[in-house]
N, C-alpha and C positions, 0 to 999 in steps of 0.2 A: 470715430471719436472726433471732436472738434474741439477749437480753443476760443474762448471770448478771451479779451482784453480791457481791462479797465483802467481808465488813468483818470486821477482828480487834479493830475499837476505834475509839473515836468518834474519838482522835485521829493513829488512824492513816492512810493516804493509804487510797482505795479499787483497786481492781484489777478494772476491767472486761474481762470475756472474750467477743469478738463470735463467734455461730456463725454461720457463712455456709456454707450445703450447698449454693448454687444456683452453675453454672457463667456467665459473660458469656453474654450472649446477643448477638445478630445483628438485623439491621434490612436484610434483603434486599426491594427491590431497592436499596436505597442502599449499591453499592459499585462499584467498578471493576475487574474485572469483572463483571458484575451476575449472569448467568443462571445458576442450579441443575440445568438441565438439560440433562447431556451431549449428548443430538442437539440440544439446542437453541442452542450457544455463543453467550457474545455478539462482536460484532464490533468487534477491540481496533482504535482508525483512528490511535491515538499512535504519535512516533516510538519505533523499539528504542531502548532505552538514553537516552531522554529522557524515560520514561514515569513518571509518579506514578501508581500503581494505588493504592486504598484503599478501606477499610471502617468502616462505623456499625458501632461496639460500645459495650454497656452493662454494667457487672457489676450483676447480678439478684439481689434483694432480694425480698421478701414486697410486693408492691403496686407502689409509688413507690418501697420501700426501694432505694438506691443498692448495696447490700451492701458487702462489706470494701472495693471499690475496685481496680481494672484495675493491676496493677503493668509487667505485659509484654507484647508480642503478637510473634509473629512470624509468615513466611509462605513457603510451599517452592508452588515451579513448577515442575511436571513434565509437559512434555510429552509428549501422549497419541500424536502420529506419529514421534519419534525418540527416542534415550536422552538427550536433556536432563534436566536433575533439578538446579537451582540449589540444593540444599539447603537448610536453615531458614536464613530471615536476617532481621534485624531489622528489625522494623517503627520506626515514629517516629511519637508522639503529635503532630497537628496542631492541631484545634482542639475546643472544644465545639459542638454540634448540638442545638437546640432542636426536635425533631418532635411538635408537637401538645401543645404543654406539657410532655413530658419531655428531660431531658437525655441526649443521647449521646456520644460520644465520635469523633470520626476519625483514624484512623490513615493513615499511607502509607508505601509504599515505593517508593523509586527505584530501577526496574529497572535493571538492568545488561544490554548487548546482548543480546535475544534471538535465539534461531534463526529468520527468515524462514517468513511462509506457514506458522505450524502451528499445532496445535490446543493449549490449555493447560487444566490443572488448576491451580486454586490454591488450596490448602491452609492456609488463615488460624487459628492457634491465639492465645487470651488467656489468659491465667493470671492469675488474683487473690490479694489477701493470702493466703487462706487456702489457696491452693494447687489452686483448684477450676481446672480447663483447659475453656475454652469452642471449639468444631471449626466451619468453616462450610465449605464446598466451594464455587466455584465454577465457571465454565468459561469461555472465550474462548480468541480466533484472531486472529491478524492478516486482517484485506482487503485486496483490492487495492487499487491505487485506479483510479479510474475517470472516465470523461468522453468528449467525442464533438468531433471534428476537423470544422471549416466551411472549404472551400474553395470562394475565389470567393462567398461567399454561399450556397454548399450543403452543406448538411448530409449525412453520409457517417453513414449511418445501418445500413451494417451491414461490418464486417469487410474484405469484398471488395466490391467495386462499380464497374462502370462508369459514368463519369459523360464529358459532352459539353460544352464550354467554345466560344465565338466566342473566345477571345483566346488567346495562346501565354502570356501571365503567369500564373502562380497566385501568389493571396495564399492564407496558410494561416493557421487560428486554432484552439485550442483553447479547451475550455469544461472543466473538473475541474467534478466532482459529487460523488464520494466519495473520504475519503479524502486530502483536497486535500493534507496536510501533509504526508504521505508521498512527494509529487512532488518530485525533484530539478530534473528540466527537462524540456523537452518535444524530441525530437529529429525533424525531417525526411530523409528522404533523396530523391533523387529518381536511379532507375535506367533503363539503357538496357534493350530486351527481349534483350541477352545477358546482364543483371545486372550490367552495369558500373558503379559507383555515380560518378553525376555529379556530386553534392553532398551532404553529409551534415552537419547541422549545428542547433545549437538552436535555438529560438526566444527571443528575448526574453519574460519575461512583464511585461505590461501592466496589469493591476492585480491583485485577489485571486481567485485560483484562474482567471486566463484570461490565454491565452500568444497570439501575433500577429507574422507577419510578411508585412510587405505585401510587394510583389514579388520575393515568394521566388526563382521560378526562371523562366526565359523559356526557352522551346526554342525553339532555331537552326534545327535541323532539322526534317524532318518524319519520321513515325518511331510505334513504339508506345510507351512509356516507364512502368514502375512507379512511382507515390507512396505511399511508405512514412508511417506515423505512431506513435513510439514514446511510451509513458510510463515514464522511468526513476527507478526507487524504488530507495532505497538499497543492495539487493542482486541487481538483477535489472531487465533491460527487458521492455514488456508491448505488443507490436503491438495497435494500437487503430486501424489507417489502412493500409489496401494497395488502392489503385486504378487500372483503368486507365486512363494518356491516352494518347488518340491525337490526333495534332500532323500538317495537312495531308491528302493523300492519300496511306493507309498499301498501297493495292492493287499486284498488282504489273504491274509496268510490260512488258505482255511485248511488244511495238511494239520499243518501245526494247531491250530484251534481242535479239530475233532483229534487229535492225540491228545492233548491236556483235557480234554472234557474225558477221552477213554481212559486217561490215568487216573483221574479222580473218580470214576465209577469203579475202577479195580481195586483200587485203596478201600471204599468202603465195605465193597464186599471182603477181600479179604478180614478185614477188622471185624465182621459182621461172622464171618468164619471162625477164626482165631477164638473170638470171645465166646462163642458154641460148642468149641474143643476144648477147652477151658471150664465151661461147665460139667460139660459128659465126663472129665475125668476126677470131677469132685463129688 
């Protein structure tokens, strides 16, 4: 940046002219979302539409020069897996930033709902006095979130599992790891082996990112029975719990089966009797 000076007279005012050729610059990885590199996105864990995304900007000067000074920013989200495109919208000056001795600047904006699960570009423009437009690109995605279900004191460490219990009660608990805030609640179900759902209902949670319910469900019966475990985010639930219990002895009873089939063959006969003795003495 440079300064002319012009004077028409000692007691005239002066008229200083600033040039500033250099565009704002950028101070990546200090932003939200951080990563430059499309396969590489960073992982957005904020709620949609609760999210303050932002960026380090500085208007760039010769050295330390601050140049003319940052008048506007704004920033366009276009997602990379559907036609979203929030158009340019305004950014909001937050605070000053001291890195390493120099000053930068933070802006932010507050997202407005985005579309679930997808990939983003975000398109951050500043403009200065002088009308210099400074570009940074970055990329992010929403995650899921994440976490792993303890029943009974066992950890259900993978998707499906069978697991073997002495007692007919399950307590159930979860643990979030990623993502936490993006949990709405945590839902159990517990189903019969035709899919009849016996129970379906949330957990309490118990303190930060970990949900708990002691004597969830007691089976009556004996029987094979699915346990389900959902994590539901605000647009969508995420099976993280499907295993089996078996409750008693599940084998089949074939004793008892060819008895009830030979009780109902003797019933008829008799009856088939009965009604024959009853004629003959008419």
């Amino acid at each position: 940046m440079g300064i002319l000076f012009l004077g028409y007279a000692a007691w005239q005012p002066a008229v200083f002219i600033t040039v500033d050729e250099r565009a704002p610059i950028f101070n990546p990885p200090t932003s939200y979302p951080a990563a430059v590199d499309p396969g590489a996105p960073s992982v957005i864990t904020q709620m949609p539409g609760d999210s303050n995304f932002w960026v380090v900007v500085r208007d760039a000067g010769p050295g330390t020069d601050e140049g003319s000074g940052i008048v506007s920013g704004t920033v366009q989200c276009v997602s990379t897996t559907s036609d979203y495109d929030s158009g340019l919208m305004p950014l909001a000056y937050s605070r000053e930033l001291t890195i390493t001795g120099t000053a930068w600047e933070v802006w932010t904006w507050s997202a407005p709902m985005l579309p679930d699960s997808q990939l983003y570009t975000f398109l951050w423009y500043f403009t200065d006095k002088a009308d210099n437009v400074g570009q940074l690109i970055t990329y992010g995605g929403y995650g899921e979130a994440d976490g792993y279900f303890i029943v009974n004191g066992i950890t259900i460490a993978s998707a499906t599992q069978t697991i073997y219990l002495n007692t007919r009660t399950i307590d159930v608990k979860f643990i979030g790891t990623d993502a936490i805030n993006r949990i709405n609640g945590i839902t159990v179900k517990v189903r019969t082996d035709t899919g009849f759902v016996l129970r379906a209902e949330e957990i309490p949670p118990v303190g930060e990112g970990v949900w708990e319910a002691l004597d969830f469900y007691t089976f009556i019966d004996d029987g094979s029975y699915t346990v389900e475990g959902y994590i539901d985010e605000p647009t969508k639930s995420i099976m993280k719990m499907s295993f089996i219990q078996q409750v008693g002895d599940t084998t089949p009873k074939e004793g008892f089966s060819i008895f009830r089939i030979g009780a109902g063959v003797l019933g008829f006969v008799l009856f088939i009797v009965a009604l024959r003795s009853d004629q003959e003495n008419e």
